[in-house]
N, C-alpha and C positions, 0 to 999 in steps of 0.2 A: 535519345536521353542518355546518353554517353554519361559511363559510371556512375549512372542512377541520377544525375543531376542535369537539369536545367529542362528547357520546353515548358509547355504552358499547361499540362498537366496539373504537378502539384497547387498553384494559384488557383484554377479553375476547383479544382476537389475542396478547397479551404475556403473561399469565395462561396462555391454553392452551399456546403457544408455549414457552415456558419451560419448565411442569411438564411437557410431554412428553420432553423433551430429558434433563432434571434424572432421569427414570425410565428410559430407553430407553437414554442414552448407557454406553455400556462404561466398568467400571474397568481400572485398573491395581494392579498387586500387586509389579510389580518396575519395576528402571529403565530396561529395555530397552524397556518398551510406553510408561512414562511420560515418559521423554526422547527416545525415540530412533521411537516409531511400531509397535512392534513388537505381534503378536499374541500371543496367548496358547500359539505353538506356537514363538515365538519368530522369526518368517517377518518379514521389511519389506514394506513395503505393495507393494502388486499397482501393475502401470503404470496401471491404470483408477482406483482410487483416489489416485495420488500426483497425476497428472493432474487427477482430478476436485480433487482437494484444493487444489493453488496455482488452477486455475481460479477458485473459488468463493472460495476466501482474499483473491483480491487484485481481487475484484467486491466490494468495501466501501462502504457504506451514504452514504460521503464521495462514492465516488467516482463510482458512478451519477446522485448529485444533482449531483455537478460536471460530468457529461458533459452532462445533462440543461441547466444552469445556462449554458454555456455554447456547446450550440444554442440555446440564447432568447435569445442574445446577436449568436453568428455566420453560423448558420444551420448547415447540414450541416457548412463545415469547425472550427468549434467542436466537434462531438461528434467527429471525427474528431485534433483535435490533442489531446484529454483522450486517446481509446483509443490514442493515439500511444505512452503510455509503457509498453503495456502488449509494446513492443518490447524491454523490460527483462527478461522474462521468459528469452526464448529465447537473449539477451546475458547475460545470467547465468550461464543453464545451462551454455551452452559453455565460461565460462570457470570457471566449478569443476569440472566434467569435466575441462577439461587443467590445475589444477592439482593432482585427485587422481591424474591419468595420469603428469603430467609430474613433479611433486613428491610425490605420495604424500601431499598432502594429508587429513587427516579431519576440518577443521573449518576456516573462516575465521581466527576467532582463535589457532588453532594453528599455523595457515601463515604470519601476521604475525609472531607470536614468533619462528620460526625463520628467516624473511625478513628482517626489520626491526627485530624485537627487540624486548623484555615494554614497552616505552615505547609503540610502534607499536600492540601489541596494546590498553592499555589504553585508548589514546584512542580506538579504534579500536569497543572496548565502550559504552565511555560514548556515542558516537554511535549506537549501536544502542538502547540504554535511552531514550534521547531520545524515537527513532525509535516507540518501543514506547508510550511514554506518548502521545505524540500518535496513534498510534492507536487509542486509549480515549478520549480526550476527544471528539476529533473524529466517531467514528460515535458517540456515546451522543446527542452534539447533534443529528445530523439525527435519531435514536429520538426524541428531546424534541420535535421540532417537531410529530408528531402527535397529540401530548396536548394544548398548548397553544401560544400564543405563547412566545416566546423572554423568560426573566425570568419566568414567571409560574410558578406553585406548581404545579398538572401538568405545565407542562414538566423542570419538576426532578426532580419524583415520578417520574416518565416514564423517565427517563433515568436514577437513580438505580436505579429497581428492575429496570430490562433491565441493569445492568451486574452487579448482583447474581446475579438469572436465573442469567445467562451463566458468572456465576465458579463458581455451586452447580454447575452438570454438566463444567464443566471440570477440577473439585478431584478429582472421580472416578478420570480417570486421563490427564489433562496431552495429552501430543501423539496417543496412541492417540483417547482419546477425541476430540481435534480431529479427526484425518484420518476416522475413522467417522462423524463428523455433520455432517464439510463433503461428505461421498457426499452424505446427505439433502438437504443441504440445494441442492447442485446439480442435483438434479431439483426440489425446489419450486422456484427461482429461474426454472430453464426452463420452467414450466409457467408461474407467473405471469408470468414477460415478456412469453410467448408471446399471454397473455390482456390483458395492458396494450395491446401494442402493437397488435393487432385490434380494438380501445373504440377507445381514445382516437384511433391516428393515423388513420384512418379518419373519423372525427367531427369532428377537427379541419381536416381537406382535403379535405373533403365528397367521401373516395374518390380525389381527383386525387396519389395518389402520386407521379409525376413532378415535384411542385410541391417534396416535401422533400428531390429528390436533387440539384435544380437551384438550389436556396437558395443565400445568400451567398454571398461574393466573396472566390475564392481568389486572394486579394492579404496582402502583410504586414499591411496595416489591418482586412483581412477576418477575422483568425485564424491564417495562417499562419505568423506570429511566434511564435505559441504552440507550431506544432504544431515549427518550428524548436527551440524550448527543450526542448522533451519530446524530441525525436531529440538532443540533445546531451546530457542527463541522461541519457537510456537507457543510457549508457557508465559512470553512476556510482552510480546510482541505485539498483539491485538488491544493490549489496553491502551497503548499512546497512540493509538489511530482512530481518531473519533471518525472519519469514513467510516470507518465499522459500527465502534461502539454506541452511536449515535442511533443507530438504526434497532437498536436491543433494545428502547423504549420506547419506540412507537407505537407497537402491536400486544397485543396479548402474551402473555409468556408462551402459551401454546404453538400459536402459528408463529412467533416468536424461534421457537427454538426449531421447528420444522425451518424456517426459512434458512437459518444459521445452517444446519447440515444440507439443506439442497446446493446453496451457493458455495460453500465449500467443496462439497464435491462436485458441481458441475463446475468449478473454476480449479483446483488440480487437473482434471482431464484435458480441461482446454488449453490450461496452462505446457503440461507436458505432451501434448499434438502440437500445440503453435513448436514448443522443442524442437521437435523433429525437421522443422524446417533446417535449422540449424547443424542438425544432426548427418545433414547431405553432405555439407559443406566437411566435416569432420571426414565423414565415406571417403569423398574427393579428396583429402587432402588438402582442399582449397586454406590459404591464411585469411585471420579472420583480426581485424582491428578492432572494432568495436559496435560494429552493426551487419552480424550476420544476415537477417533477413531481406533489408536493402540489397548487401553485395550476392544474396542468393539469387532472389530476384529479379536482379539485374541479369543475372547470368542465361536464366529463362528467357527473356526479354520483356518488354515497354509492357507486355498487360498484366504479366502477373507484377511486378513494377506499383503498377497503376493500385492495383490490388490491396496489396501491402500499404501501399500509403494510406488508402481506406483505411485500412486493419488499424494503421497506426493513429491515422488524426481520429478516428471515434473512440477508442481507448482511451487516447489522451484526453480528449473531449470529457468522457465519461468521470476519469481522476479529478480533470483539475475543477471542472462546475461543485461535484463533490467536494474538493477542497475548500472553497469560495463558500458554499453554504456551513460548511461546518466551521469555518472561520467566525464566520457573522456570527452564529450559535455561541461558538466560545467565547466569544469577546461580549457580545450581546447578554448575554443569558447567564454562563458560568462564571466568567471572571465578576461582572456584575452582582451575583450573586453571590460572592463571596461578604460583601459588605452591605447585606440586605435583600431584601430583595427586588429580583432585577425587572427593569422598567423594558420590556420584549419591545425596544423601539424599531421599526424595521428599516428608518432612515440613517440609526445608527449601525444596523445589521451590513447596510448595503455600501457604508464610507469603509468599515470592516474587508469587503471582498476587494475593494477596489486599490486599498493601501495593501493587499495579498499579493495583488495582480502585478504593483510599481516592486515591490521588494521581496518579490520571489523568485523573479527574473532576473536579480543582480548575477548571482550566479554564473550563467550564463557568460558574463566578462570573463570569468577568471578558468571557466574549460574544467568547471567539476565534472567526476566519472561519476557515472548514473548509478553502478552497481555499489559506489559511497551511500547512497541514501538507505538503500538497506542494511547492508550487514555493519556498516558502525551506526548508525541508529540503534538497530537491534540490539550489537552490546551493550551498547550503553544503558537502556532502559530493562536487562533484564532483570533489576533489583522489582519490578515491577510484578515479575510471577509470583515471589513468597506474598508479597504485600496483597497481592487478591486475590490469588488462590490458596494460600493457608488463611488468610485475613477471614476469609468465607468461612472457615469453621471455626478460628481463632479469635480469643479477644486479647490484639496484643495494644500495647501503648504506642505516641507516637514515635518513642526513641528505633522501635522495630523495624516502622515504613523507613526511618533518614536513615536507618545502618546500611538496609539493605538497597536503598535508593541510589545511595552515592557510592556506593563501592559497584554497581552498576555504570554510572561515570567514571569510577577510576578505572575499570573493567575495560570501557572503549577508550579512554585517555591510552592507558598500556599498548592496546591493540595501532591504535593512527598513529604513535609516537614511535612503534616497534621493541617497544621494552621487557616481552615478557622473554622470559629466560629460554635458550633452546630446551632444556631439558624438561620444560613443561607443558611445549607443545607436541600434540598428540597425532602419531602417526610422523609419514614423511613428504605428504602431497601439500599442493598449492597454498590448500587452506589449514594443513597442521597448526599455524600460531593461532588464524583466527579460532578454530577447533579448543584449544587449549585455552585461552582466555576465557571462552565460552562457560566450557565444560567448568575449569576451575574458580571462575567470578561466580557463579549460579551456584556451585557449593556454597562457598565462602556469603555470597549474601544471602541466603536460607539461613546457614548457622547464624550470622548475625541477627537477624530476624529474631529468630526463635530464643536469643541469648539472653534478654529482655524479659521476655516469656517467663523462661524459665528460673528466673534471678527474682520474679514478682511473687513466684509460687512458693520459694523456697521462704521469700521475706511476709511469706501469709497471707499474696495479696498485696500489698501496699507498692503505691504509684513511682512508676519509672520517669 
């Protein structure tokens, strides 16, 4: 398998892979198990599977190679500022528990209409569908990298037919079937990591562990910049992710908000071990393009190889079914629901996943970077922290959510166009600009926010 590509490997792993899933996974027959999780006795998932379920959801196939990507870069504190955001998880949880505690909440988009108003809600959608497509494109590209190079006709075919795979056992039965195959596939993912990181990090530090804890330079230039950006996204970040926030109303707020902290910290740990893969490569020396773990991998040889690619098609597996059911949901149920209420048709749920599957893969043509899908998403949407985490104690108007909404788009616009001024990016590492946009859009829409607020107080009350 000469530089990780070709032999009958990767097909055979995608092939078994797939048709197992495609026969094993559960249907649905009503809309309770296909939108909402539910079994066939009509029960919501157990705190072990809602748990296991965002755990393995939000361990996507992007996001191990970017943990990995960026130990071969920073050394340990690189896989640590990637598992950084996975502080999003348990900042989530809590704040959709208090706003089904405090408002009675049953859905995000349901709680903006009645907060902010059907303006609020819609754009509010539309940044989730965004959110949803880039999760298809982005893990289908790292599936494609182990068929072939990036542009060439196996990596297409590659990526093409796991996206396929994935949408055949997901049509089944939408979120039921998701949360039953993200159980599975959170024990293969622990077994095989388990087996990754006993090969390779061992072979790579000839046993001297201590070498990968003690790696790079916990300085703003060493990585810290980064892992500063992921702590300030954590406040925004989780809301345009309905893989997540989807899963905050299935369950009781109770096991609810347990599940929210277990899968957050069991998915930082594994996030920052899968790292350490990566973290060799940094040791060595080795240069690192854009798929550390492959060219780690490789380096071991053909089984841990083999290994990896496991690691990688169940990850991706896990993301993009997730996507595909939360798709059907938003389009099915929220966007629906905006002008009434919605007709939970599961025929329409499932034309939903499959126009996901055709135009999430465009992508792919044009050679988007995977590490794109997070941190300019992220800017962009961080107008979204004031809006529901002040929102939850605050009664602000809708002028509040669009101030602080779209100076979160101007926020990422600055950052992808390169225009924020040097003298406002912070520090003098990789990520100083993205750092400083961050840092300074998340001021500036809070103030805006609360500007509103506090202009309604002064006028006694009276409507903004």
């Amino acid at each position: 398998m000469s530089a990780g590509f070709g032999g009958p490997w990767p097909w055979i792993l995608l092939a078994g892979y797939g048709l197992a899933l495609v026969v094993v996974a559960p249907s649905s027959r009503d809309a309770g198990g296909f939108f909402e999780g539910k079994d066939r006795g009509g029960r919501p998932p157990t705190l072990a599977y809602l748990a296991g379920s965002m755990f393995i959801a939000w361990i996507f196939a992007k996001s191990v190679t970017n943990a990995a990507n960026l130990g071969a870069t920073f050394g340990l504190p690189g896989a640590v500022a990637y598992a950084t955001y996975w502080l999003s998880i348990p900042i989530g949880g809590l704040v959709i528990v208090g706003l089904r505690r405090r408002h009675g909440a049953t859905s995000l988009a349901g709680w903006l209409t009645g907060r902010y108003g059907r303006g609020a809600a819609v754009t509010f959608l539309l940044a989730i569908l965004i959110r949803l497509y880039n999760e298809v494109w982005s893990n289908s590209t790292v599936v494609g990298t182990y068929f072939g190079p990036k542009g060439s006709t196996p990596y297409f075919v590659g990526a093409l037919a796991f996206t396929l795979l994935t949408l055949a056992y997901t049509l089944k039965g939408g979120l039921r079937t998701s949360i039953w195959t993200d159980a599975l596939q959170a024990g293969v993912f622990g077994v095989f990591l388990t087996l990754v990181l006993g090969l390779a990090v061992p072979h790579a530090t000839g046993g001297r562990l201590d070498r990968v804890i003690t790696s790079g330079s916990w300085t703003l230039a060493g990585g810290v910049d980064l892992i500063l950006v992921a702590l300030l996204q954590s406040f925004s970040y989780p809301f345009h992710d309905p893989i997540l926030t989807d899963r905050g109303f299935l369950a009781d707020p109770r096991t609810t908000v347990k599940a929210f902290l277990i899968a957050g910290g069991l998915g930082a740990l594994a996030i920052t071990l899968f790292g350490t893969v990566g973290v060799t490569a940094f040791l060595s020396g080795t240069v690192i393009h854009d798929d550390a773990p492959r060219a780690v991998a490789a380096a071991v040889g053909t089984g841990v190889l083999v290994m990896v690619n496991v690691v990688m098609l169940n990850s991706a597996a896990s993301a993009v079914d997730s996507a595909f059911s939360a798709t059907a949901k938003a389009v099915t149920v929220d966007v629906a629901g905006l002008w009434g209420a919605p007709r939970r048709r599961l025929a329409v749920g499932r034309w939903a996943m499959a126009a996901a599957a055709i135009l999430g893969n465009l992508p792919l043509l044009v050679g988007a970077h995977i590490l794109e899908a997070t941190t300019i998403s992220g800017t962009m949407v961080l107008g979204l922290a004031p809006a529901f985490v002040l929102g939850l104690f605050l009664e602000a108007p809708p002028l509040s959510f669009h101030l602080a909404f779209w100076t979160g788009i101007a926020a990422g616009l600055v950052e992808l166009l390169g225009l924020l001024p040097r003298a406002l990016a912070i520090g003098r590492g990789t990520y100083a600009v993205l750092l400083g946009v961050n840092a300074w859009g998340l001021l500036l829409a809070t103030a805006l926010f609360l500007l509103p607020v506090l202009w309604r107080r002064m006028r006694g009350g009276a409507a903004v």
